[in-house]
C-alpha positions as CSV (number, residue, x, y, z in Angstrom):
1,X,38.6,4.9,-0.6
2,X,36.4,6.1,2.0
3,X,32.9,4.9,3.3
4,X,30.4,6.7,3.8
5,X,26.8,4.9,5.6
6,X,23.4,6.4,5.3
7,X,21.4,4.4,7.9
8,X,18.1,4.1,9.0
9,X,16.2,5.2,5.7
10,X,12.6,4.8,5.9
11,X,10.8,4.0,2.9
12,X,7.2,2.7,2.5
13,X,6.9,-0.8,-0.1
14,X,3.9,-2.8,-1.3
15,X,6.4,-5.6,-0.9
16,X,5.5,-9.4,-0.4
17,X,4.7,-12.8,-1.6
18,X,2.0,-14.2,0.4
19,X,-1.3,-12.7,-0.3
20,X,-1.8,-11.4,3.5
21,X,1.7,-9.4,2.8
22,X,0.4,-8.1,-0.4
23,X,-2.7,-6.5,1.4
24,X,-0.9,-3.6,3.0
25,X,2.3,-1.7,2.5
26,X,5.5,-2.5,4.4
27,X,7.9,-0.1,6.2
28,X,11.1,-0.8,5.0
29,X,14.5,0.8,7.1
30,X,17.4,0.7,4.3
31,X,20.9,1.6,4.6
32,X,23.2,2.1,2.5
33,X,27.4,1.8,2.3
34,X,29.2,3.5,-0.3
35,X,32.4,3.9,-1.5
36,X,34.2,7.2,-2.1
37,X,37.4,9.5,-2.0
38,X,36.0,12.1,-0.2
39,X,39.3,14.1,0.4
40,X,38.1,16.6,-1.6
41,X,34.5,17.3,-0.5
42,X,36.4,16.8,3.1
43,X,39.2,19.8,2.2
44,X,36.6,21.7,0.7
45,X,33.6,21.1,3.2
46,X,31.2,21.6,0.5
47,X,28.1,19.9,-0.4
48,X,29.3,20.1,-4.2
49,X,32.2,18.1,-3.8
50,X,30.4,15.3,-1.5
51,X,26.9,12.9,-1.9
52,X,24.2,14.9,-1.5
53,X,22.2,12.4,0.9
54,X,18.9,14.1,0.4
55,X,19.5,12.6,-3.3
56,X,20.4,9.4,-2.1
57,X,17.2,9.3,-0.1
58,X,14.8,10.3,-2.5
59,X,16.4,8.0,-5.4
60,X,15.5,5.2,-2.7
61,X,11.7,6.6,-2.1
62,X,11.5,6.1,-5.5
63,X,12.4,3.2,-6.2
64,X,10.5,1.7,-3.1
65,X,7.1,2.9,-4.7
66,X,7.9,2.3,-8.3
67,X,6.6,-1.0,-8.3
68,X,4.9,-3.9,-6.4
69,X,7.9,-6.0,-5.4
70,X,7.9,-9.9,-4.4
71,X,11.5,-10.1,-2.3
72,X,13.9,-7.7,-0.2
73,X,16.1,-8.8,-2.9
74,X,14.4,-7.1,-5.5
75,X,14.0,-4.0,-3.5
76,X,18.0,-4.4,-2.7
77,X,19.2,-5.0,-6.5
78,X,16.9,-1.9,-8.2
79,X,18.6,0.2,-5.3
80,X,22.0,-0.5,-6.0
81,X,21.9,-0.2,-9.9
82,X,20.0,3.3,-9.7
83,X,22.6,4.7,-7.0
84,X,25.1,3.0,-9.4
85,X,23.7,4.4,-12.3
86,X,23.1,8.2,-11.2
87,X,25.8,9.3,-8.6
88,X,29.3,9.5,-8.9
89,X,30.3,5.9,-6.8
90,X,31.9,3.0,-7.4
91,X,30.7,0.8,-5.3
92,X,27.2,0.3,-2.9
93,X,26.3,-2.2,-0.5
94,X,22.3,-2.0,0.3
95,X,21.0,-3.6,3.6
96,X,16.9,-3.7,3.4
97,X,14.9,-4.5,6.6
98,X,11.4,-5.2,6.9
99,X,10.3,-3.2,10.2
100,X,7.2,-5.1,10.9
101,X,6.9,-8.4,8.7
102,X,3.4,-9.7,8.1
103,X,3.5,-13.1,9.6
């Protein structure tokens, strides 16, 4: 298997647990690892036979403003079972940063 990371992925939350957090949204940078045999997007060089990243990004935009969410965990766990869910992957590991936490 082959892994593929999608860094860097800026998403915009209303994200927090204290009430000054829960006054503004957060920027949120998300990467995320996957799993894959790509030898035959790689042989091919398409876009058909590989992730479409755009795809992966806006699936994460979405979730992001789907909902108010208390923890990065939360954020992290609804990533990974809608990338799960909708593209052809077995496996995802989701990294979520807060850029500028509200202190």
């Amino acid at each position: 298997m082959d892994k593929i990371l999608i860094s860097k992925i800026d998403c915009v939350a209303a994200i927090g647990v204290t009430a000054e957090e829960r006054t503004m949204k957060q920027r949120l940078s998300i990467d995320l690892e996957f799993a894959m045999d790509a030898r035959r997007a790689a042989h091919a060089d398409s876009l058909r036979e590989a992730i479409d990243y755009a795809q992966v990004a806006k699936a994460i935009a979405e979730v992001c403003t789907s909902r108010d969410f208390h923890l990065i965990e939360t954020v992290a766990e609804h990533i990974d079972r809608r990338v799960l869910g909708e593209l052809p992957i077995s496996q995802v590991r989701v990294l979520v940063r807060k850029i500028a936490p509200v202190v």
